[in-house]
TIVEXFI-312149 format. One line per field, with one value per residue (C-alpha): x, y, z; residue in three letters. Coordinates in steps of 0.5 Angstrom, whole numbers, plus 500, padded with zeros to 3 digits. Layout:
X	X, ...
Y	Y, ...
Z	Z, ...
rest	ALA, ...
***
This chain:
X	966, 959, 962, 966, 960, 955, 961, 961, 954, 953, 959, 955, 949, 953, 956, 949, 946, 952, 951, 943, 944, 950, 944, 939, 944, 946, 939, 937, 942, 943, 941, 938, 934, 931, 925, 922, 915, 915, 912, 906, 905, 898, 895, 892, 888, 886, 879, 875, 876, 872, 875, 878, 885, 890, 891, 899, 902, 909, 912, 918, 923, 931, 931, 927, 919, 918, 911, 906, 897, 893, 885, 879, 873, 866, 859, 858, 865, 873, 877, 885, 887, 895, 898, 906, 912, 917, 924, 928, 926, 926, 927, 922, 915, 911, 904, 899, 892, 887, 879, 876, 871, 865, 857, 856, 850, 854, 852, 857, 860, 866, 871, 876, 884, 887, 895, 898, 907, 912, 919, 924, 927, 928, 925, 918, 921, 924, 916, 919, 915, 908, 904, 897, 894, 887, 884, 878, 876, 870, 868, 865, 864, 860, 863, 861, 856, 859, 855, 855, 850, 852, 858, 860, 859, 866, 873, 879, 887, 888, 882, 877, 870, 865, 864, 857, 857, 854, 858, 855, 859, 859, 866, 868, 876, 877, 874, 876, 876, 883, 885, 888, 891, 895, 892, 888, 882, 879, 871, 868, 862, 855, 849, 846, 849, 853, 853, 860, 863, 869, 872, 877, 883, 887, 894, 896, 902, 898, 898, 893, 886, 885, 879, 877, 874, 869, 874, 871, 875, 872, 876, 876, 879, 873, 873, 868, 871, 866, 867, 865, 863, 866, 867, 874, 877, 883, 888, 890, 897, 902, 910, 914, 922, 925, 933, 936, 942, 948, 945, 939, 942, 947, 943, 936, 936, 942, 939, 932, 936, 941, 934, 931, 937, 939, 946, 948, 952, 959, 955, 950, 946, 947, 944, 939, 936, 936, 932, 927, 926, 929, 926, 920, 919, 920, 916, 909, 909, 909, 903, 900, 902, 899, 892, 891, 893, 889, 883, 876, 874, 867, 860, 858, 851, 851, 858, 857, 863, 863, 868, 875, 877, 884, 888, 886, 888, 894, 895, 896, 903, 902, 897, 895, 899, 905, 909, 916, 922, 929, 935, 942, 947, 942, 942, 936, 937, 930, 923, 917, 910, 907, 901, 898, 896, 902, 898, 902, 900, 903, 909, 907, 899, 894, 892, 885, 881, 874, 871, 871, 876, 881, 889, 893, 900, 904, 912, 917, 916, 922, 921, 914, 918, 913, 906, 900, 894, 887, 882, 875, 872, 871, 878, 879, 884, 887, 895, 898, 905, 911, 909, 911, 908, 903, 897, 894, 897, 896, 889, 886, 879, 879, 873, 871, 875, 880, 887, 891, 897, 901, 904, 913, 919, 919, 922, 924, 922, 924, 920, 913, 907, 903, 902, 895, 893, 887, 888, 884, 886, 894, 893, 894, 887, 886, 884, 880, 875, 874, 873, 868, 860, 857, 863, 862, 853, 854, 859, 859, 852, 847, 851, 850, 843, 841, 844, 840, 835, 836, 839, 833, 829, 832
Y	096, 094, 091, 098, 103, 098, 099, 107, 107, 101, 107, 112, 109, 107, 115, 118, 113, 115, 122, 120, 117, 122, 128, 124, 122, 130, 132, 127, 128, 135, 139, 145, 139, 137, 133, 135, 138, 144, 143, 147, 147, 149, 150, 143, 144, 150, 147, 154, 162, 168, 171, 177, 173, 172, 164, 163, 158, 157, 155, 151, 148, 147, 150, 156, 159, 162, 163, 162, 162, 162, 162, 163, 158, 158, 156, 162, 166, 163, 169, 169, 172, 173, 171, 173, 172, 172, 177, 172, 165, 164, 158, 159, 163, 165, 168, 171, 170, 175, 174, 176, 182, 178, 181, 182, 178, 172, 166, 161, 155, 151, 154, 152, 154, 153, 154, 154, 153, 152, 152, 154, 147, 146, 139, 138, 141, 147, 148, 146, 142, 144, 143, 144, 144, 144, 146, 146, 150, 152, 159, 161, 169, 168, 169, 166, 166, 169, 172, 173, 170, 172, 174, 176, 183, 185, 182, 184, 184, 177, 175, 171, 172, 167, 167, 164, 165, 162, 160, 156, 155, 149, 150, 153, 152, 155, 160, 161, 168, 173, 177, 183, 179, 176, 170, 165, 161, 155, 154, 148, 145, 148, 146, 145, 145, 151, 154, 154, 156, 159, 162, 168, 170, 178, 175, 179, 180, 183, 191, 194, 191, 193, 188, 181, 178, 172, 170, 165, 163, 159, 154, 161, 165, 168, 172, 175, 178, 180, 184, 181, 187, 187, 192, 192, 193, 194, 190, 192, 190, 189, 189, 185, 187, 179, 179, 173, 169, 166, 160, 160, 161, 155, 150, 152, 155, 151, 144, 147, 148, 142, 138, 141, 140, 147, 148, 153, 159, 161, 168, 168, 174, 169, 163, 166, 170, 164, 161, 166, 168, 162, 157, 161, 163, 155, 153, 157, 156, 147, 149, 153, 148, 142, 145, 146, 140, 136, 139, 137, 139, 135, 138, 141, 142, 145, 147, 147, 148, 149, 155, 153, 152, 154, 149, 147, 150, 154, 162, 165, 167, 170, 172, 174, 178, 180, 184, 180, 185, 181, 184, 180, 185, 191, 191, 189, 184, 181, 182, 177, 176, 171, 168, 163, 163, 160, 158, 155, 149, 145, 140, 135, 137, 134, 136, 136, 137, 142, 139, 133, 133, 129, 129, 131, 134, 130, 131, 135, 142, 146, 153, 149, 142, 136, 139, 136, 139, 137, 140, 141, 141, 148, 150, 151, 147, 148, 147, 144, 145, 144, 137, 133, 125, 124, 119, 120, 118, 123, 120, 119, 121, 124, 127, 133, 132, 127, 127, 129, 130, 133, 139, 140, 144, 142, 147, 154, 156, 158, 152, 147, 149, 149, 155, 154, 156, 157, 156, 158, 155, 154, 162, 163, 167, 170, 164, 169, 170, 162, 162, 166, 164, 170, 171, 164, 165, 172, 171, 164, 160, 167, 168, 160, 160, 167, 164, 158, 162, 167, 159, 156, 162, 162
Z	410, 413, 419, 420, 419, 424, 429, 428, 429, 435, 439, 437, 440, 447, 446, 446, 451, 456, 455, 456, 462, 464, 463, 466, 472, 474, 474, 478, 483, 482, 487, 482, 480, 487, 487, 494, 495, 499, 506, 509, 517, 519, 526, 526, 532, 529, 529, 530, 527, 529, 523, 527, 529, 524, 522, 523, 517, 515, 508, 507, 501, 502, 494, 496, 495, 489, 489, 493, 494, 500, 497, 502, 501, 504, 501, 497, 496, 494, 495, 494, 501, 499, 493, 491, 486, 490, 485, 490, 493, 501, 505, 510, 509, 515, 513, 518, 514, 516, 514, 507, 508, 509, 509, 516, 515, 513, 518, 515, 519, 514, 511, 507, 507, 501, 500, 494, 493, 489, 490, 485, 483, 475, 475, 472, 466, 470, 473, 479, 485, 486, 492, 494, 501, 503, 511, 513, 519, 523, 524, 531, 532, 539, 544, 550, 556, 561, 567, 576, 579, 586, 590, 597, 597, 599, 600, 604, 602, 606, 605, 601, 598, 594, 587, 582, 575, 569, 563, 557, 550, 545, 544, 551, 551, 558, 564, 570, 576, 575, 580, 577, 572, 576, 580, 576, 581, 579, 577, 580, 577, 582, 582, 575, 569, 566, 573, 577, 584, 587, 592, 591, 595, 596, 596, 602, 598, 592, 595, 590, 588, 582, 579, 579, 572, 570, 564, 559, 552, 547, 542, 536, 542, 542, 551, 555, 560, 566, 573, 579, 583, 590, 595, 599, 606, 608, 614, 619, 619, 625, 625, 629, 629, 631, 632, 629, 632, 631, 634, 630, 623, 625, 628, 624, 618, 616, 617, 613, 608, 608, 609, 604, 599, 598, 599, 605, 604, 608, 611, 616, 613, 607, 610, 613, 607, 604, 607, 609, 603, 597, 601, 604, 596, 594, 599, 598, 590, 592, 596, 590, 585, 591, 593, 586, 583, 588, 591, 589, 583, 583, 583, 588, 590, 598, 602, 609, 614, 621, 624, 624, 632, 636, 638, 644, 651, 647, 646, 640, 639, 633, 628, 620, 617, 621, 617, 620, 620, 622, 624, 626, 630, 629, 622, 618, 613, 611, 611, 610, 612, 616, 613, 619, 626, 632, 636, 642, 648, 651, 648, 643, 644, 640, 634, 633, 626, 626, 619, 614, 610, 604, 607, 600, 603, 609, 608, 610, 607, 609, 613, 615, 617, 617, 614, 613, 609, 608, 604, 605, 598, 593, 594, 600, 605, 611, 613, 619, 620, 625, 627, 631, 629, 624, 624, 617, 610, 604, 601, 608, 609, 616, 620, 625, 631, 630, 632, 626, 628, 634, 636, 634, 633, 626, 621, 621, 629, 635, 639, 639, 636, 631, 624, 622, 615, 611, 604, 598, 592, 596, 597, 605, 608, 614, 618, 623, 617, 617, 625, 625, 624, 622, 617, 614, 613, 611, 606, 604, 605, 604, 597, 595, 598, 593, 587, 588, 588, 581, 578, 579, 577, 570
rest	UNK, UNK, UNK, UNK, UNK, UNK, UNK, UNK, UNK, UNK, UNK, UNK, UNK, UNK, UNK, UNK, UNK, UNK, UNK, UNK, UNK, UNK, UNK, UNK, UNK, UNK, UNK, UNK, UNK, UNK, UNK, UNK, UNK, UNK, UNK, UNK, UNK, UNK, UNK, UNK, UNK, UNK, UNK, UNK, UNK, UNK, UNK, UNK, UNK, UNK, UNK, UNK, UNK, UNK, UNK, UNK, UNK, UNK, UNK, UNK, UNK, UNK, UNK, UNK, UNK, UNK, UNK, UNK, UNK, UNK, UNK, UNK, UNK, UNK, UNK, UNK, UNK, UNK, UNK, UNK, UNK, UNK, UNK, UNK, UNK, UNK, UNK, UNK, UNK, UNK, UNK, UNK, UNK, UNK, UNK, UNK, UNK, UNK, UNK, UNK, UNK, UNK, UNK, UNK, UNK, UNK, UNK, UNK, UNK, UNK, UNK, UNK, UNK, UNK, UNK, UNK, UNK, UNK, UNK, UNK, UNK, UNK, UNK, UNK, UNK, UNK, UNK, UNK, UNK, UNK, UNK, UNK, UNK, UNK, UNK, UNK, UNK, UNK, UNK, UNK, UNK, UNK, UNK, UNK, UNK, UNK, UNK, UNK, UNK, UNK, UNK, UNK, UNK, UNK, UNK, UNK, UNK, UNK, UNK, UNK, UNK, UNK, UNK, UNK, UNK, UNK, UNK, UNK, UNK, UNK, UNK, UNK, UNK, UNK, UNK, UNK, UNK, UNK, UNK, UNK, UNK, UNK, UNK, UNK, UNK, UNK, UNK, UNK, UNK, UNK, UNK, UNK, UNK, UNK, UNK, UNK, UNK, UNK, UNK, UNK, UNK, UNK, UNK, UNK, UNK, UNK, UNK, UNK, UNK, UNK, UNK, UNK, UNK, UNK, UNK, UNK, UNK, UNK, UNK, UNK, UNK, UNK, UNK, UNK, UNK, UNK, UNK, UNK, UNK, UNK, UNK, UNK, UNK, UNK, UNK, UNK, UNK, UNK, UNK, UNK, UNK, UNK, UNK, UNK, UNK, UNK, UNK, UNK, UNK, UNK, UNK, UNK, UNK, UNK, UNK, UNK, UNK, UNK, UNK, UNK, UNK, UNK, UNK, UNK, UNK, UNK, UNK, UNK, UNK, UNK, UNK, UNK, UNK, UNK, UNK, UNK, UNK, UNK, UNK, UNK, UNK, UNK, UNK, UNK, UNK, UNK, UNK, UNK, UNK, UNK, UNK, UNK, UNK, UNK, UNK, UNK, UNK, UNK, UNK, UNK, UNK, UNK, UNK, UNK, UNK, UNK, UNK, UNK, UNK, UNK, UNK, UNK, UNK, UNK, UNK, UNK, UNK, UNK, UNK, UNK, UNK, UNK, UNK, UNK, UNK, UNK, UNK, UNK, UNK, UNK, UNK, UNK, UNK, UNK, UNK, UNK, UNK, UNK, UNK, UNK, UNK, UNK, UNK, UNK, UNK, UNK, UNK, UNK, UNK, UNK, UNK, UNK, UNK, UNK, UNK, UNK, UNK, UNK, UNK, UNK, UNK, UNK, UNK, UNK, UNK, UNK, UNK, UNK, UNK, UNK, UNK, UNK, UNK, UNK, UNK, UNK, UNK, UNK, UNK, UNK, UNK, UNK, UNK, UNK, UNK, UNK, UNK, UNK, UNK, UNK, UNK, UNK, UNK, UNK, UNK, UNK, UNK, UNK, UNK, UNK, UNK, UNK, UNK, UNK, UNK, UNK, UNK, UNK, UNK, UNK, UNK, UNK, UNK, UNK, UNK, UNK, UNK, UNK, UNK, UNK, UNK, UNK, UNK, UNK, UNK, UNK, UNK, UNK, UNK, UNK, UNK, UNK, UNK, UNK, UNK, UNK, UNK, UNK, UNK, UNK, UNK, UNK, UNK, UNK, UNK, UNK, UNK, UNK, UNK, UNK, UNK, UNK, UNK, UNK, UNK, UNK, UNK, UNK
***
């Protein structure tokens, strides 16, 4: 009888211990029961605030947010900011946690973010997974210095126009000259520290001036915005009407395009437009993005340049700002602007540099054909296109006078010669303002000699 009742009792035991283990090992592999903490993404780079812009935060859990609480802490407040029982769990939480009222006199500097989550798991005796994350942050409510020293006192569409600020922030993040919000130049360190240079440009394709701003943002996106006082002139615009051939579609534009890896349509309007305008739009965007990528960005305390000459023993062919009407059987297909100087000599004539300068372009550049660029320092570069033979490598240091290049047919053209450029940031400019004395003293060195009087005054 002894033997049978232990018998009961020992399967009695393994029957509980199996429904023990069976229990245990639903829960643990049930997904009511799921284990996994909730998942809190924060900005990390989120270093500063300036109290007025939101902080972005995302909750996440495979089981779903049943709760959550975001808690604001500084030396002499704890606040909940947000807190909420949610009536059905969600799988993912995006919070846009706004500042606690503060005394305006608050002058606090670190901060703590607290968030607090819990998910809507059975597990932890049907608490479910709990977590709690802390992120500390800096408060930054000032925003930065941002002042015009001197510019040039005006500026024409096509032109170019020189800018001195101060722009001084412990956390400065960022801060450059807009021009309508649309093109963006960069600031070169001048002079002393805190102070900056940079030469401006009216794309001639921009129609419209509307305002030029000294932009400075700090790291709490705190933004000074201030206006660069110019006055604006207009150009005076040519337009040429060019009849386009069968002849020149084939034998040009067509080996342009395959040149430059782009395929060729079947249609000689296509062909063309194609290449005037997909190609010219391709190839001034490599100009921007290689000027501006490559050009000294060194501190600058004096710029001296001399007046850029026209090719030797050549006549100008065409100038600045044409506005190129195209026509093929009389009929107008396309339109562009022509952003150089055609300056036309001799074949293959030498091309001579007018100031010092660093080779940071030598390639073939489609409508261009082989193109060298150089830059002169604060921003600005000059352009070379349509060459024949080149005789420096991009990273050469070259000086005033040397023979760069010669004169070709390279590219979208009708014959040899040369387009000269000047660049302001990979903008084209009217040449014929850097080709001349008076116009480079009154509107460059005079502006850069005033502001490092008004500097050193400080």
């Amino acid at each position: 009888m002894r033997q049978s009742k232990n018998n009961s009792i020992n399967i009695i035991v393994v029957a509980v211990l199996l429904i023990v283990i069976g229990v245990g090992g639903f829960i643990y592999l049930s997904p009511q029961f799921e284990q996994d903490k909730p998942l809190i993404k924060f900005d990390e780079k989120k270093e500063f605030w300036n109290l007025k812009d939101s902080l972005k935060v995302n909750i996440s859990d495979e089981s779903g947010i049943k709760y959550y609480k975001v808690i604001y802490k500084d030396d002499s407040n704890e606040t909940v900011l947000e807190k909420e029982v949610l009536k059905e769990a969600k799988n993912s939480i995006d919070l846009e946690i706004k500042a606690p009222k503060l005394d305006m006199f608050f002058k606090g500097e670190n901060v703590s973010i607290i968030i607090e989550a819990i998910d809507k798991s059975k597990w932890n005796f049907f608490e479910g997974n709990k977590i709690e994350k802390e992120f500390k942050i800096k408060i930054d409510k000032k925003s930065p210095v941002a002042n015009v020293i001197s510019n040039s006192f005006a500026i024409r569409k096509g032109g170019s126009a020189v800018v001195v600020v101060e722009v001084k922030d412990e956390n400065l993040k960022d801060a450059y000259i807009s021009f309508n919000d649309e093109k963006r130049f960069e600031l070169i360190p001048f002079y002393k520290e805190n102070f900056y240079i940079a030469l401006i440009a009216w794309p001639v394709t921009i129609e419209d001036f509307q305002r030029v701003n000294l932009v400075a943002i700090d790291k709490a996106q705190n933004k000074s915005l201030t206006k660069v006082p110019l006055y604006i002139r207009k150009l005076r615009v040519k337009h040429d009407n060019i009849k386009i051939s069968d002849n020149f579609v084939k034998n040009i534009s067509a080996n342009v395009l395959e040149k430059s890896g782009l395929d060729v349509p079947n249609d000689i309007k296509e062909i063309f437009v194609k290449e005037n305008k997909v190609l010219r739009k391709l190839n001034s965007d490599v100009v921007e993005e290689i000027t501006k990528k490559f050009m000294d960005k060194e501190l600058l305390s004096d710029f001296s340049i001399k007046p850029f000459k026209r090719l030797s023993g050549s006549k100008t062919v065409a100038g600045f700002a044409d506005r190129r009407h195209y026509f093929y059987n009389g009929e107008k297909i396309d339109e562009a602007w022509h952003l150089g100087m055609d300056w036309a000599s001799v074949k293959h004539a030498p091309i001579k540099t007018t100031n010092d300068g660093k080779v940071i372009f030598n390639d073939y550049l489609g409508i261009y054909g082989n193109t060298i660029i150089i830059d002169h320092k604060l921003g600005l570069q000059t352009l070379y296109a349509h060459t024949s033979k080149s005789n420096v490598t991009v990273g050469q240091r070259v000086s005033a006078n040397s023979i760069i290049a010669n004169t070709g047919s390279t590219g979208a053209v009708f014959g040899d010669h040369l387009h000269f450029g000047v660049l302001v940031q990979g903008i084209e400019v009217n040449p014929l303002e850097w080709m001349d004395r008076n116009w480079i003293r009154t509107r460059i060195t005079d502006v850069l000699n005033e502001a490092k009087k008004v500097i050193n005054s400080k």
